[in-house]
N, C-alpha and C positions, 0 to 999 in steps of 0.2 A: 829568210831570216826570221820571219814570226814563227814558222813550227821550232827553230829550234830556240827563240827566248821562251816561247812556249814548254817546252821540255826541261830546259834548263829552271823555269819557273815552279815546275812540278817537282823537281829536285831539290827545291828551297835554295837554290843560285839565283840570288838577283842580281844587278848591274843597274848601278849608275848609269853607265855608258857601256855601249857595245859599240862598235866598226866592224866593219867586212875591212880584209885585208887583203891586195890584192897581189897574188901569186907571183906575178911578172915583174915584181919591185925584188922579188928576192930568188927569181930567174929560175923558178920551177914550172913544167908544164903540169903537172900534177892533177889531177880532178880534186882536188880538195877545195873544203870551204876553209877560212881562216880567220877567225875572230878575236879581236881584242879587245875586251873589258875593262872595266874597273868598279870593284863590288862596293857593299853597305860598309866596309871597314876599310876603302880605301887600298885595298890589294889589287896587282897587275892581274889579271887573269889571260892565259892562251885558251881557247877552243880552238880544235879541230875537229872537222867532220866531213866522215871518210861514208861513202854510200855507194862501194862497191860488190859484185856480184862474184867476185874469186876470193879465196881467203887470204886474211890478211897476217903474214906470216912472220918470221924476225926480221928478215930480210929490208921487211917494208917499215917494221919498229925501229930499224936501223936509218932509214932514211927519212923519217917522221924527227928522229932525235936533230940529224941532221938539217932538216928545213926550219925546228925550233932554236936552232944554236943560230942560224944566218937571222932572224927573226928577233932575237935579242940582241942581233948587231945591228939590226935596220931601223930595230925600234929604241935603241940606247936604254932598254928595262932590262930589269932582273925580276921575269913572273913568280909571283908568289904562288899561285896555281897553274896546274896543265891538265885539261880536260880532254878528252879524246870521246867524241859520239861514233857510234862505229855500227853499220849496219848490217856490216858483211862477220861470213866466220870468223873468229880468232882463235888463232893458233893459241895452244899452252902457252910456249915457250916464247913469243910474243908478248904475252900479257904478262908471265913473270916477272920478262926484262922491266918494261913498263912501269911495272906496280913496285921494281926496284928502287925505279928513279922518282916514285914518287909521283905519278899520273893516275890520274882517276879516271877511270872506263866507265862507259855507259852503253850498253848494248841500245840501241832503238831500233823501231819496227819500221 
């Protein structure tokens, strides 16, 4: 959790509050981490971060959207932000969907 408030700090995203969220409340095995905020102006924030070794393709953007829609059921919010830290390749066509719906990407090393 510290490298990524750390990054997320470097990005000029602070948080009042952050939580770790725990996967199994909203019945994914997933390797994801899953964070929920609330910044300097009082907005819901989602983090996700994905730190996989294959790339990350629509397919997977498709079931990212999906684990965020059970997530806004679990959590009774409507996020004002959706953050995606992502270590692995992404796909174009992945990242367009994304940046459709309004997600902000963050490559990390």
């Amino acid at each position: 959790m510290k490298k990524v408030v750390e990054f997320l700090k470097d990005k000029n995203l602070i948080f009042k509050k952050l939580n770790k969220i725990d996967l199994k409340l909203l019945g994914s095995k997933k390797k994801i981490e899953l964070y929920e905020g609330v910044d300097l102006h009082s907005n819901y924030v989602a983090v996700f971060v994905i730190q996989n070794r294959s790339r990350f393709v629509k397919k997977s953007a498709l079931e990212l959207i999906e684990l965020f829609e059970r997530l806004k059921e679990l959590q009774e919010h409507n996020y004002k932000k959706k953050i995606l830290l992502i270590s692995s390749p992404l796909c174009s066509k992945a990242k367009e969907y994304l940046k459709e719906l309004k997600w902000k990407i963050y490559a990390t090393v």
